[in-house]
KEKOLVEX-344091 format. One record per residue: residue in one letter; y negated, x negated, z of N, C-alpha, C in turn. Coordinates in steps of 0.1 Angstrom, whole numbers. Layout:
BEGIN
NODE  res  nnorth  neast    nup  canorth  caeast   caup  cnorth  ceast    cup
NODE    a       Y      X      Z        Y       X      Z       Y      X      Z
...
END
This chain:
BEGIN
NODE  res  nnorth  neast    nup  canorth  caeast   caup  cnorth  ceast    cup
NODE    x    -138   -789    182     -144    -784    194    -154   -793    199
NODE    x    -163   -790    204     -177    -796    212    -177   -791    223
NODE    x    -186   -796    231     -184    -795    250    -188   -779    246
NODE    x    -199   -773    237     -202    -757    242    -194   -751    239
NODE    x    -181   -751    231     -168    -744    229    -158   -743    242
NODE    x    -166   -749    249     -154    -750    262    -153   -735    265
NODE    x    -160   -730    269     -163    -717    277    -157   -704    268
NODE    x    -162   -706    254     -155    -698    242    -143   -700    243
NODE    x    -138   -711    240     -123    -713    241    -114   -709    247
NODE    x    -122   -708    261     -112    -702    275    -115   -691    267
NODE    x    -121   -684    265     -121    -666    264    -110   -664    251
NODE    x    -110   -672    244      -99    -668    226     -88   -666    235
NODE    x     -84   -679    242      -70    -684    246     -66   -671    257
NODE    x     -76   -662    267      -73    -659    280     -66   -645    269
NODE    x     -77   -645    260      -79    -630    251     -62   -628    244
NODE    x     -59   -637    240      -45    -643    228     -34   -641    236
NODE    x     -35   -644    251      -19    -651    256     -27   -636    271
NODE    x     -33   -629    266      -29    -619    282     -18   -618    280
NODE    x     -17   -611    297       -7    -601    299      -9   -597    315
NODE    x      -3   -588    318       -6    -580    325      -6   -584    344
NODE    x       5   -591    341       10    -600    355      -1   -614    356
NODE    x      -8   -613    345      -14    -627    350     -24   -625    352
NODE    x     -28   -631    354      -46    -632    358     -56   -643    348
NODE    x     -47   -653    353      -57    -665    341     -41   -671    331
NODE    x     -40   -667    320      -26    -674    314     -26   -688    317
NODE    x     -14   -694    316      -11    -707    317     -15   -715    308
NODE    x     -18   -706    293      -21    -715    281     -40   -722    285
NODE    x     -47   -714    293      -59    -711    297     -59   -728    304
NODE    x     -53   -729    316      -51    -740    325     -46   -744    317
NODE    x     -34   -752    309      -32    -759    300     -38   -767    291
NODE    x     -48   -762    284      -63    -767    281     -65   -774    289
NODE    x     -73   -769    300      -83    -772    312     -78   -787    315
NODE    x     -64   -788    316      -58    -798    323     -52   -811    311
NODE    x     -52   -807    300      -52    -815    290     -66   -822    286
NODE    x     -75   -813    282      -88    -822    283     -93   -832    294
NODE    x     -87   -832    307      -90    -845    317     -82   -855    312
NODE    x     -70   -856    305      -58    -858    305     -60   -868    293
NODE    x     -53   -886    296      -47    -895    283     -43   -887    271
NODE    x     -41   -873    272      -36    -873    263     -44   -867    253
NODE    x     -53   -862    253      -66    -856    250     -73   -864    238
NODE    x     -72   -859    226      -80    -867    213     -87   -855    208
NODE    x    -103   -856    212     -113    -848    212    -113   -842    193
NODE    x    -109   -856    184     -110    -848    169     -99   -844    168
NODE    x     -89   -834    176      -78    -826    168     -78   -816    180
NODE    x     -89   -811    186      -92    -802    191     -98   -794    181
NODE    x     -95   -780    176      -99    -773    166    -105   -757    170
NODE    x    -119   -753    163     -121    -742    163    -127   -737    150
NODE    x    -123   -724    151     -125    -713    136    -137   -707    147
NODE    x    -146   -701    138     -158    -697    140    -161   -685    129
NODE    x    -162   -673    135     -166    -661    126    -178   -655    130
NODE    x    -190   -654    118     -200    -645    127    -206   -654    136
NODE    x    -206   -667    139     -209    -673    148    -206   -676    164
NODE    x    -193   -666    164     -182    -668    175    -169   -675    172
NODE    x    -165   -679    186     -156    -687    180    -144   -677    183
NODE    x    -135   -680    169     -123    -665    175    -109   -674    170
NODE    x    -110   -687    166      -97    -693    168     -97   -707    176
NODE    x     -87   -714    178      -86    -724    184     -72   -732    178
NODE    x     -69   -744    175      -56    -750    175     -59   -764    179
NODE    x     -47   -771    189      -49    -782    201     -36   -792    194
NODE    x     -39   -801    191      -29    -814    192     -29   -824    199
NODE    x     -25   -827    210      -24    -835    220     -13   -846    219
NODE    x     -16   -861    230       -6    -868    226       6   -868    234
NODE    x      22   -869    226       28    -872    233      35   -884    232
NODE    x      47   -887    233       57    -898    233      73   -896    230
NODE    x      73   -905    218       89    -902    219      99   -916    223
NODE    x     107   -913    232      110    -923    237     125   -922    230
NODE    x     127   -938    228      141    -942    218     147   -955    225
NODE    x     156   -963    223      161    -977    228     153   -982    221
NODE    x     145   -981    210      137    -995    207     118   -989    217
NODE    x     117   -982    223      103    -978    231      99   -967    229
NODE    x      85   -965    229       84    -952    227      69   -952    222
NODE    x      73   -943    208       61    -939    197      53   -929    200
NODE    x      41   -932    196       34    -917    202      37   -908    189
NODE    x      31   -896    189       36    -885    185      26   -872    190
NODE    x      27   -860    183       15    -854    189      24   -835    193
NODE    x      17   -833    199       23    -815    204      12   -810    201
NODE    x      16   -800    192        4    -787    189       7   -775    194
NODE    x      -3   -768    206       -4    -758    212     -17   -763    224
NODE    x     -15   -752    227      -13    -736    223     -23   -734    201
NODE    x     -22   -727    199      -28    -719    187     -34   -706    191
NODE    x     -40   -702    191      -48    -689    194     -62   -682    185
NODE    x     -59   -670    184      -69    -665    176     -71   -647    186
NODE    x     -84   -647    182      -88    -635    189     -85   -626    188
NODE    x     -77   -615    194      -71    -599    191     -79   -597    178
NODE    x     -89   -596    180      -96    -586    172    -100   -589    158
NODE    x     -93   -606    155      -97    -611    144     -86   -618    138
NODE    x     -74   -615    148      -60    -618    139     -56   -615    131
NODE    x     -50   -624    120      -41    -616    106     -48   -620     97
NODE    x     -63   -624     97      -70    -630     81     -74   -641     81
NODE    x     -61   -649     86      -66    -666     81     -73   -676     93
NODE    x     -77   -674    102      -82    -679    113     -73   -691    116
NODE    x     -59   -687    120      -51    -691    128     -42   -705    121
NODE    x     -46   -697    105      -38    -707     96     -52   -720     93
NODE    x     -64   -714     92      -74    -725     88     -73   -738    100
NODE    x     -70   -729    116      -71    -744    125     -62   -750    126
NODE    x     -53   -747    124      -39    -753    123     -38   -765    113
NODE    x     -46   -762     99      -41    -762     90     -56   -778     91
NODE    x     -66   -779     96      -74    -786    101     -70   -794    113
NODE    x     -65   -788    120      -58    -796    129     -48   -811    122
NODE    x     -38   -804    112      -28    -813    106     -33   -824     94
NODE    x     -48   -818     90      -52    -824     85     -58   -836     89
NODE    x     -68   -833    101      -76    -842    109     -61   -855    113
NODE    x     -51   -851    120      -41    -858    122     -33   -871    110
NODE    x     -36   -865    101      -30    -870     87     -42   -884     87
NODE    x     -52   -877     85      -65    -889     86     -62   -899     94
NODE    x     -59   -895    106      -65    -905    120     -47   -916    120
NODE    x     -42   -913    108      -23    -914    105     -15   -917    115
NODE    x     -15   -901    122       -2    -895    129       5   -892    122
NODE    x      15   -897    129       31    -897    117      40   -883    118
NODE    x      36   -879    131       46    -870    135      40   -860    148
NODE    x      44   -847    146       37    -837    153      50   -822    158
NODE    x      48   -824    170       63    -812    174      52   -799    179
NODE    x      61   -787    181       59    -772    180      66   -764    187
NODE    x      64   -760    199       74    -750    201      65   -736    199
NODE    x      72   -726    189       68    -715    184      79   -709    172
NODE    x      65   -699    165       77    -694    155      78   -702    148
NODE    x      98   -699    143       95    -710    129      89   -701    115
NODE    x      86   -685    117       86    -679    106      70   -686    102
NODE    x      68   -684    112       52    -689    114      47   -704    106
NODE    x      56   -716    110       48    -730    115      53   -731    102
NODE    x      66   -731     93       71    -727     83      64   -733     78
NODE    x      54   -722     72       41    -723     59      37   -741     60
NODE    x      39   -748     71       28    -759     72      35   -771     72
NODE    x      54   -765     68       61    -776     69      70   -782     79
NODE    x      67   -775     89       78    -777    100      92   -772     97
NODE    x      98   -781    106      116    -774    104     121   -777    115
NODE    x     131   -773    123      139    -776    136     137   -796    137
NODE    x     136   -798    149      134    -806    156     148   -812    162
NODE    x     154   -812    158      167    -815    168     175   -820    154
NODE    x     172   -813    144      177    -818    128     168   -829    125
NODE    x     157   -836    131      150    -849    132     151   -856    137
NODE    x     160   -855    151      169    -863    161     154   -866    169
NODE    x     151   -850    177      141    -854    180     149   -843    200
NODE    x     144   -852    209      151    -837    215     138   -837    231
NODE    x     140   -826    237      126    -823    248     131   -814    256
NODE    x     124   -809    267      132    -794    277     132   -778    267
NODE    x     131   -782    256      131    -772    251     138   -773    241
NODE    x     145   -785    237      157    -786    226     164   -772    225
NODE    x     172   -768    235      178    -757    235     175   -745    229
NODE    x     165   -745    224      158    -733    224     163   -730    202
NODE    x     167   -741    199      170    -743    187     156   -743    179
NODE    x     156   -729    172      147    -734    160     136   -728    160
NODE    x     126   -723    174      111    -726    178     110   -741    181
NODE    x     120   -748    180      119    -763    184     116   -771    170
NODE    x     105   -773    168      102    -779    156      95   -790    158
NODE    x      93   -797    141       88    -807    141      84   -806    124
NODE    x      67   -817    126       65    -816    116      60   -836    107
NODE    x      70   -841    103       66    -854     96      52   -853     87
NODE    x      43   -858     90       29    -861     82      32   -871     71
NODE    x      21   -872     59       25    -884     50      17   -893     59
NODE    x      25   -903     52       23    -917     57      15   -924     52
NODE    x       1   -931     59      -11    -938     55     -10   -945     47
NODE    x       2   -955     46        5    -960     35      19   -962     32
NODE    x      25   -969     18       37    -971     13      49   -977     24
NODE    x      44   -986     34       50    -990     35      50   -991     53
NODE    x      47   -978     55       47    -969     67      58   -969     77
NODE    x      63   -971     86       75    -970     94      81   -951     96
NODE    x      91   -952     92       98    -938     93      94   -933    108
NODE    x      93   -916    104       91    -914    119     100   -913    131
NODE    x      94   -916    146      103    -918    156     114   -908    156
NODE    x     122   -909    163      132    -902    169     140   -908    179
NODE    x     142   -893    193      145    -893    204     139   -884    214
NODE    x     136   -888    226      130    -876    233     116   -878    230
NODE    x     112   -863    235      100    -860    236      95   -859    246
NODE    x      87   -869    253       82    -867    261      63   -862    265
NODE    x      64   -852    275       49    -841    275      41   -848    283
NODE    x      29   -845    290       22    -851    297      26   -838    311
NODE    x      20   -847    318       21    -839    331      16   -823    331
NODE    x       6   -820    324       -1    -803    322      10   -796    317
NODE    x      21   -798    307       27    -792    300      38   -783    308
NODE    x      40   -794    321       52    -790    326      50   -774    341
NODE    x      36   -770    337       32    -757    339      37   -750    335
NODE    x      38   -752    317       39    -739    311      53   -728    307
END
């Protein structure tokens, strides 16, 4: 994503997460409020571009997992969004799939999910709470995911475990 995606972005995300009772979704503000936000790492902000529009999006932002020995960062991916009109051929899996990549580079160790698992599945995720990882959304079982990245190098520290803690925008949604 670049500053002129801003504007596109809002329309994928507003386009992806309508619904009828809302007016502007929360995933919409969410964004908004994450990009002012510490937690905001401009290279795992991701867009798919078809035709010269932009019709996907996927967001990895920082979080925190907090343990008795402190607390590791860690990253949350969402929202994910792809355009009505261009869902189902790959869009959604390419920014994702760039997103985890860019992350792997920059060696983030660890990245949580709340969504499908049939979905996040393909990219390696598995329940989150089976990683001794837990958040306000532990309960929720197994859209509660988590995904371990490889490690920069051999002799890498295993990934954290404990809570998960969001940044202040999250706790909108």
């Amino acid at each position: 994503e670049d500053p002129a995606d801003t504007g596109p972005v809002r329309r994928v995300l507003a386009a992806a997460f309508a619904r009828p009772d809302v007016t502007t979704p929360p995933e919409v503000v969410l964004v908004d409020e994450l990009r002012g936000s510490d937690a905001w790492i401009p290279e795992l902000a991701m867009v798919a571009e078809y035709g010269g529009e932009v019709v996907g999006y996927a967001l990895l932002t920082r979080v925190r997992v907090k343990s008795e020995q402190g607390a590791a960062p860690a990253l949350a991916l969402g929202p994910v969004a792809v355009a009505p009109h261009r869902q189902r051929v790959g869009h959604g899996t390419a920014v994702v799939q760039a997103a985890l990549d860019a992350a792997t580079e920059l060696g983030e160790r660890l990245v949580v999910v709340l969504g499908s698992p049939a979905y996040y599945r393909r990219f390696g995720f598995g329940r989150a709470d089976r990683m001794g990882l837990t958040s306000p959304w532990s309960g929720l079982g197994e859209p509660w995911q988590a995904l371990v990245l490889p490690p920069a190098t051999s002799d890498a520290a295993p990934p954290p475990r404990g809570e998960v803690v969001f940044p202040p925008p999250w706790s909108k949604v």
